[in-house]
KOLNU-222989 format. One record per residue (C-alpha): residue in three letters; x, y, z. Coordinates in pm, whole numbers, padded with zeros to 5 digits, always signed. Layout:
ALAXYZ/...
***
This chain:
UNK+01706-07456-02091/UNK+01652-07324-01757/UNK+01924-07566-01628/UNK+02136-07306-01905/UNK+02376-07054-01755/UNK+02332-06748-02021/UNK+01966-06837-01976/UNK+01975-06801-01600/UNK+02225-06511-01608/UNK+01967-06330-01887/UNK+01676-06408-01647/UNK+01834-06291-01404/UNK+01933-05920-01549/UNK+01602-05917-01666/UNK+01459-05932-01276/UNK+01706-05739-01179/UNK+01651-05458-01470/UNK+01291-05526-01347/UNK+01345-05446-01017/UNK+01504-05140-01059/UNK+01268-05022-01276/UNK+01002-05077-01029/UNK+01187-04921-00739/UNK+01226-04594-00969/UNK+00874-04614-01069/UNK+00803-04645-00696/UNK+01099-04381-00607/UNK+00902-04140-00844/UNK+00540-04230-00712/UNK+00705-04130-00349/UNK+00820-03794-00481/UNK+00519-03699-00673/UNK+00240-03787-00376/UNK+00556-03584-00140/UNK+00501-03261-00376/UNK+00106-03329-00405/UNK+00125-03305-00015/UNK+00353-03023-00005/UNK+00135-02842-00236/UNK-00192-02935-00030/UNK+00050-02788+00275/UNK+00129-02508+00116/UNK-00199-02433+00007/UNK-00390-02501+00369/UNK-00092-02200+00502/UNK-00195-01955+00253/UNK-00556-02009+00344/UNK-00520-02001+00701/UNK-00295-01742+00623/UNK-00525-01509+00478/UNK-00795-01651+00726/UNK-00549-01486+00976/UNK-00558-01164+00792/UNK-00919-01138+00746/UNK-00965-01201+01149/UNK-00687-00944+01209/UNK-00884-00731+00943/UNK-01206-00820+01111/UNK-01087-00739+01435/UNK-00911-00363+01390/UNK-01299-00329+01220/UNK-01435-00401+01516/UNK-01248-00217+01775/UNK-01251+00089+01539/UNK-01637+00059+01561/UNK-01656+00020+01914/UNK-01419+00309+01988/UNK-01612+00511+01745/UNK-01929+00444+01920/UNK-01758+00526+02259/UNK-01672+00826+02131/UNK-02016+00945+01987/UNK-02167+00799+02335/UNK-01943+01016+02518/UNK-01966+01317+02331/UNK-02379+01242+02328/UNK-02294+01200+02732/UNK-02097+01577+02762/UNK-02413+01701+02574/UNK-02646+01561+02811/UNK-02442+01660+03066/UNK-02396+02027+02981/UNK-02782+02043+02879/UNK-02842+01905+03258/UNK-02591+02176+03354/UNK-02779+02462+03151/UNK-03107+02386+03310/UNK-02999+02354+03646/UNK-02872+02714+03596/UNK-03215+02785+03481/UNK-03354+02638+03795/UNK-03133+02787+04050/UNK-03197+03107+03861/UNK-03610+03067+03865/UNK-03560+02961+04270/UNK-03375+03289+04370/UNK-03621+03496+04139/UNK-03882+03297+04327/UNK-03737+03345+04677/UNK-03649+03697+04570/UNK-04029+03749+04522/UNK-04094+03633+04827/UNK-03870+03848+05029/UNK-03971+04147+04867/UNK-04291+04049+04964/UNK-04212+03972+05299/UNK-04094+04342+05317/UNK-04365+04515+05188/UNK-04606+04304+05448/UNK-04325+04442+05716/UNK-04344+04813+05604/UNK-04688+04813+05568/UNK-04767+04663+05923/UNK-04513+04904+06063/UNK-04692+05200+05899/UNK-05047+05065+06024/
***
């Protein structure tokens, strides 16, 4: 029987037929872990994808804060400054008054030791 040539030649087409079958089923396997992996790929992009967003998102946040705050500091700074400003007025204006005073003074002490 195995010495029998339809024998062989059916044992044979079986292996082969076998074979095949296997390399499709392995073909197949390939192809289906290939689109598991480009689905894992394309999922990991879209994450860091909207990881890059949120950053970007994160980041005009932050420099819009920090210009904000630069903004209030400096207007809080031209306040200060104009405050400063108003009382030095007020001080220069209280020194003349005072040396004002004082020359007047000096006057009348002048006239009235001429006149004594």
């Amino acid at each position: 029987m195995e010495n029998d040539p339809t024998y062989l030649e059916t044992r044979y087409a079986r292996l082969e037929t076998e074979l095949i079958r296997k390399d499709r089923e392995r073909e197949l396997e390939k192809d289906r872990f290939r689109a598991e992996l480009q689905a894992r790929y394309d999922q990991k992009v879209e994450e860091l994808q909207k990881l890059q967003h949120n950053i970007e998102a994160s980041r005009d946040e932050f420099e819009n804060s920090v210009r904000q705050r630069l903004e209030r500091q400096r207007e809080d700074d031209e306040k200060a400054l104009a405050i400063q400003k108003e009382n030095l007025k007020h001080y220069e204006r209280q020194l003349f008054e005072r040396f004002q005073r004082m020359v007047d003074q000096h006057k009348k002490l002048a006239e009235a030791e001429m006149e004594a």
